[in-house]
C-alpha positions as CSV (number, residue, x, y, z in Angstrom):
1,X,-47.2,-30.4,35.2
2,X,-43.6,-30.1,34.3
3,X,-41.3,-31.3,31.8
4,X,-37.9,-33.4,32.1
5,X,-35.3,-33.6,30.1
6,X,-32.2,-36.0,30.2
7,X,-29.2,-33.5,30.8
8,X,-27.5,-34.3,27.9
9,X,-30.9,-32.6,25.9
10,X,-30.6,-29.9,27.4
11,X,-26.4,-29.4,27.1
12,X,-27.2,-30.2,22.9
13,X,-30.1,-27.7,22.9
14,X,-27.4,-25.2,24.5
15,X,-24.7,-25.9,22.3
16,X,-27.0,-25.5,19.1
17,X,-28.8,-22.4,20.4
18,X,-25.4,-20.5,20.7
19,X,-23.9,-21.9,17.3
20,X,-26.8,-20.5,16.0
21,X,-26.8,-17.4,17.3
22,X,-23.1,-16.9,16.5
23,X,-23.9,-18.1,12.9
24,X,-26.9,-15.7,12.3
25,X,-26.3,-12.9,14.7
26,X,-22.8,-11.1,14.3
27,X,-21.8,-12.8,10.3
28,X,-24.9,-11.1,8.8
29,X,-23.6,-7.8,10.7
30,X,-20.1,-8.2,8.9
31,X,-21.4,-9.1,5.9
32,X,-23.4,-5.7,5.3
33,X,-20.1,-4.1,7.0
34,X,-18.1,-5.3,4.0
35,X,-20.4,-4.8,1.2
36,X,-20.3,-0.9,1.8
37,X,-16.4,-0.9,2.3
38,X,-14.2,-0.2,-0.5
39,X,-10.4,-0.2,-0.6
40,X,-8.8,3.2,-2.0
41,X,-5.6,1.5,-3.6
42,X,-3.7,4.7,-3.8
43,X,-3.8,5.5,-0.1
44,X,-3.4,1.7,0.8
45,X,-0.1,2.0,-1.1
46,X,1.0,4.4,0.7
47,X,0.5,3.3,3.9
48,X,2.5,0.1,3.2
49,X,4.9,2.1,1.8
50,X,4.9,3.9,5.2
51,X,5.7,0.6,7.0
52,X,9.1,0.0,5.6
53,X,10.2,3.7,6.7
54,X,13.8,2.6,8.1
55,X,14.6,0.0,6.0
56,X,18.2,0.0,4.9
57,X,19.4,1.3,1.0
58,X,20.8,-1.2,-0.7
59,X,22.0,-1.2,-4.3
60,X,20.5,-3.2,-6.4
61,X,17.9,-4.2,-3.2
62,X,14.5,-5.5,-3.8
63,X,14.0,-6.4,0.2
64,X,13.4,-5.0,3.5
65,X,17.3,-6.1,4.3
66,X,17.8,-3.3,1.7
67,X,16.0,-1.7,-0.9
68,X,17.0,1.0,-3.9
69,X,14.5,3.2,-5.2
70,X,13.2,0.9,-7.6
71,X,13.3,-2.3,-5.8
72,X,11.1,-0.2,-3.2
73,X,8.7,0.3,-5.2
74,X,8.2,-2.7,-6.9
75,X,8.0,-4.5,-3.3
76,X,5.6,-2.0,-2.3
77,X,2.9,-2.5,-5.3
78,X,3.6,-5.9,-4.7
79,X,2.7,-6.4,-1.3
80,X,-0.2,-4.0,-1.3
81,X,-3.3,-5.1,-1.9
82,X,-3.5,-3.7,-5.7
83,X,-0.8,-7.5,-6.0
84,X,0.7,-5.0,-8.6
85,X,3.8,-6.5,-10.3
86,X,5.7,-3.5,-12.0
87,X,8.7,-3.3,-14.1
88,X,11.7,-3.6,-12.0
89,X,13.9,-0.1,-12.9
90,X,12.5,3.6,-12.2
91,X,13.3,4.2,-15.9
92,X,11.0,1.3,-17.0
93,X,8.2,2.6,-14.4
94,X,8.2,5.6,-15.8
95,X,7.3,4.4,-18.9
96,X,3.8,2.8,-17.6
97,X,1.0,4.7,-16.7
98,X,-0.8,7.9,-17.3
99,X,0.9,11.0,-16.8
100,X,-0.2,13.0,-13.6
101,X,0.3,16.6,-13.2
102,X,2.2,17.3,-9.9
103,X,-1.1,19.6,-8.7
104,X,-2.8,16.8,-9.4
105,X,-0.7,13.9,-7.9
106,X,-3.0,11.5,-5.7
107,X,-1.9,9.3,-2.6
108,X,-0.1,5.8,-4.8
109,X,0.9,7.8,-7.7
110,X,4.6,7.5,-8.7
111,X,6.7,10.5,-8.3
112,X,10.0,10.4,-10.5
113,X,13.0,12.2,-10.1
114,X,16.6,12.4,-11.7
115,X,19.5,12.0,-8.8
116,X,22.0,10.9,-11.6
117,X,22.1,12.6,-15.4
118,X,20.2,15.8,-15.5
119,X,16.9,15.0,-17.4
120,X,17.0,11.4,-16.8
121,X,14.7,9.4,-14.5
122,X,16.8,7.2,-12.2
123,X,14.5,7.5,-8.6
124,X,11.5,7.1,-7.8
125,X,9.2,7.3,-4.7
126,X,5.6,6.7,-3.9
127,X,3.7,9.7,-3.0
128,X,1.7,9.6,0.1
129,X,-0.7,13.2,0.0
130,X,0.7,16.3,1.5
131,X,3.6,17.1,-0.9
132,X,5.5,14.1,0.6
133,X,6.6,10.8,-1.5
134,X,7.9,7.3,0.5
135,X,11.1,6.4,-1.2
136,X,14.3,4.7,-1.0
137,X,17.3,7.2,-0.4
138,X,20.3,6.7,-0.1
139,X,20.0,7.2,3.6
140,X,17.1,4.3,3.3
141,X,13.6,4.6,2.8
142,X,12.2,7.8,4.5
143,X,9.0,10.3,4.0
144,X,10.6,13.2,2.2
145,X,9.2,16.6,1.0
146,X,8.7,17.3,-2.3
147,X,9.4,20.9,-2.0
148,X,12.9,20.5,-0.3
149,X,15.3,22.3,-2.4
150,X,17.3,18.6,-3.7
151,X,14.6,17.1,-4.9
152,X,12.4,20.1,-6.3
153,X,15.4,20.4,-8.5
154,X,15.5,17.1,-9.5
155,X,11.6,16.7,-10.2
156,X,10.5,15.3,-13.8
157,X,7.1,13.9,-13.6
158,X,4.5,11.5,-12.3
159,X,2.5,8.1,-13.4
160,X,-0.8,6.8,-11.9
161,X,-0.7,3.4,-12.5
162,X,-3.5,2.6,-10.4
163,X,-6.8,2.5,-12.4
């Protein structure tokens, strides 16, 4: 004894077999995938901040046509997934946040430096781990060690300004 079915049964019964298996198979899977992942802000700043290495200075830049120190890093908190909107001058960044120890800088942090008048903040750079900070020089944005002799002289604090 056998059964027939009309072919367009049997097409239907494909189709809905795979949607279903596509619906209940591989979604669950991602599901539990995301529910045990967890974005680290700090080093997800950084890494944008990473992606704009090359970018042009600019003064007075907020863009990748050109950025300046601060402009940098407001575009940078911005675009990262914290959707951070920060003040729009290193002077008034350094103002928010809790102060961080430079032993204990973490990957996010703002690192703040003064390049003008001795004592006063007017830079700052995103620090990415490793005694390096992402910032807008005056050569455009680059990675640049903490400990080179320029800006070790220069240093005057930090701000975590990521919760």
């Amino acid at each position: 004894m056998s059964l027939r079915f009309p072919k367009w049964a049997v097409t239907v019964l494909s189709i809905l077999a795979l949607v279903a298996a596509f619906i209940f198979g591989p979604v669950s899977n991602a599901l539990a995938a995301n529910s045990v992942t967890s974005i680290n802000y700090g080093e997800e700043v950084s890494e944008v901040a990473k992606r704009y290495v090359g970018a042009p200075y600019k003064w007075g830049g907020t863009t990748p046509k050109g950025f300046d120190a601060s402009g940098f890093t407001q575009y940078v908190y911005k675009k990262a997934a914290t959707k951070m909107t920060i003040p729009r001058t290193s002077d008034a960044q350094y103002k928010m946040g809790k102060a961080v120890k430079q032993n204990k800088l973490q990957q996010g942090d703002l690192v703040f430096y003064a390049t003008g008048e001795k004592g006063k903040v007017s830079f700052v750079g995103i620090y990415n781990g490793d005694g390096t900070f992402t910032g807008a020089t005056s050569k455009g944005v680059k990675v640049v060690k903490m400990s080179d002799k320029y800006w070790k002289e220069r240093y005057i604090g930090a701000k975590r300004i990521i919760k």
